[in-house]
N, C-alpha and C positions, 0 to 999 in steps of 0.2 A: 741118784740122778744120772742119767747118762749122756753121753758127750754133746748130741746136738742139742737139749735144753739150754745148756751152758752157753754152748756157743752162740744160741739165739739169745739169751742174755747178754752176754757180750757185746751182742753188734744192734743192740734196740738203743744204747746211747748214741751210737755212730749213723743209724737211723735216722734217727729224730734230729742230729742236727743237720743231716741234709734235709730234712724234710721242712726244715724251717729256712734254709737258705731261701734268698731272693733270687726267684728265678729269672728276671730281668733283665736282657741282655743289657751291657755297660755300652754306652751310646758317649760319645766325642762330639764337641761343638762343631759346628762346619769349618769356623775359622780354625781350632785344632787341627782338623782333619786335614785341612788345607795346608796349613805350615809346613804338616810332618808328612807331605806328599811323596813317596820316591820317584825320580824322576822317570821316565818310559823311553826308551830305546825302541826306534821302528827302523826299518827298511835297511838293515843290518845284513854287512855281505863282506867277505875275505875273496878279494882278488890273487889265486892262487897260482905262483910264475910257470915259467916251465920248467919241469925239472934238471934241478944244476943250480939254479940262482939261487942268492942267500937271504933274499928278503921277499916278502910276502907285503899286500897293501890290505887294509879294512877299512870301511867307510858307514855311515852310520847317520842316524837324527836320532837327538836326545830333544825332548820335551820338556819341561818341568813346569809340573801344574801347580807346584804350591806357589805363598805366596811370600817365599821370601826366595833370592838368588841360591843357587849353592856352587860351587865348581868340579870340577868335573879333575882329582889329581891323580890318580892310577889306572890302569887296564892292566889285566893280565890272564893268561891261558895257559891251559896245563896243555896245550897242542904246540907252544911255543916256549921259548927260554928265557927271551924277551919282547915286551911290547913298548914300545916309545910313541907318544902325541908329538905330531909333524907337524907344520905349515908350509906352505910353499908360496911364497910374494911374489911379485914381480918388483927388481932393485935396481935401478938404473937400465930397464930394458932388458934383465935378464931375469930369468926366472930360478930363483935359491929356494932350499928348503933348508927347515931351521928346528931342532928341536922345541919343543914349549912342557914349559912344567904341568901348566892348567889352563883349564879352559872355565870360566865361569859361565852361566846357564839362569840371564834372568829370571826373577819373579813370571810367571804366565810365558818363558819364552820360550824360542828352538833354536837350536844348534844343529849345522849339519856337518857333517865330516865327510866330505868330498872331493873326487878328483880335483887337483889344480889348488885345493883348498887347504882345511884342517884335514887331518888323515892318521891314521894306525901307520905304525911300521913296526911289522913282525916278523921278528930273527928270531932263526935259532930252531926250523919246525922241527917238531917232535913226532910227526905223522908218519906211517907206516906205508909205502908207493905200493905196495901190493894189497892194499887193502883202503880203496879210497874213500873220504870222507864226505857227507850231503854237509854235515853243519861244525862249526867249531863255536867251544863253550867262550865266552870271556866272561869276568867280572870288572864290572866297572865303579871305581871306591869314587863316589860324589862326598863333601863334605860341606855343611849347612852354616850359617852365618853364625849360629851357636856354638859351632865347632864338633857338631853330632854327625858322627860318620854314617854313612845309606852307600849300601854296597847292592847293585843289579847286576841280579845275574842274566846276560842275554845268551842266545845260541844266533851266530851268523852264518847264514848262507853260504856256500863254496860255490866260489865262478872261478875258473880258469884264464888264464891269459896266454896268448900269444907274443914274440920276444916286445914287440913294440909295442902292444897293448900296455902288461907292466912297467915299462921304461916311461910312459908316459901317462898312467895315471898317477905321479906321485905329483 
């Protein structure tokens, strides 16, 4: 007997049991589908200072179309060292900004992270001035009321700022 009979023996069991699988795509209930939503990042942009300054602003709208909350507890870029979730109030007539741990993200709701508002602050860039960038990666770790982590990856925009444009969009 020679080599290829054999090996066509061989693979006639491994045949036949794909050839018996169900070929039926695997379908999720809507409500499923719904719960285990990952949230959507739009309008996503890194306000970039002028060269010399140590921090960098990002702004952003997260979506979450499932239907349960999730929060919204890390960001982070391999373009930067560190990223921190800002707010900035208004406290007694003056305007503070304040680190925040998390941001939670109702059921069906949006968040946006905006001038004057919630906002990125990114130390620490890692980008190269002779070789300018259109977008920067971030990862942003959501975690779900089950405590099931959902990590999106987005790419944001590069806009430029002028000394007072950055000084005042935080």
């Amino acid at each position: 007997m020679s080599v290829k009979p054999v090996l066509l023996l061989l693979a006639l069991p491994f045949l036949a049991l794909v050839a018996a699988c169900d070929k039926t795509p695997a379908t999720t209930s809507p409500a499923s589908a719904v719960a285990g939503a990952l949230p959507q990042v739009s309008n996503a942009r890194v306000l970039l200072p002028p060269p010399g300054a140590p921090m960098a602003a990002a702004y952003f709208d997260v979506l979450n179309a499932g239907s349960t909350a999730v929060e919204l507890r890390a960001v982070s870029s391999p373009s930067f060292s560190s990223v921190e979730m800002h707010e900035t109030r208004e406290e007694d007539g003056m305007s503070r900004m304040r680190q925040i741990e998390n941001v939670e993200i109702p059921a069906g709701g949006r968040t946006s992270f905006e001038p004057g508002g919630k906002h990125l602050m990114l130390m620490g860039a890692q980008l190269d001035a002779g070789n300018p960038v259109q977008e920067i990666p971030m990862s942003l770790e959501f975690v779900a009321a089950d405590g099931s982590k959902r990590v999106v990856e987005a790419r944001f925009a590069v806009q430029t700022a002028t000394d007072g444009e950055a000084q005042s969009h935080h």
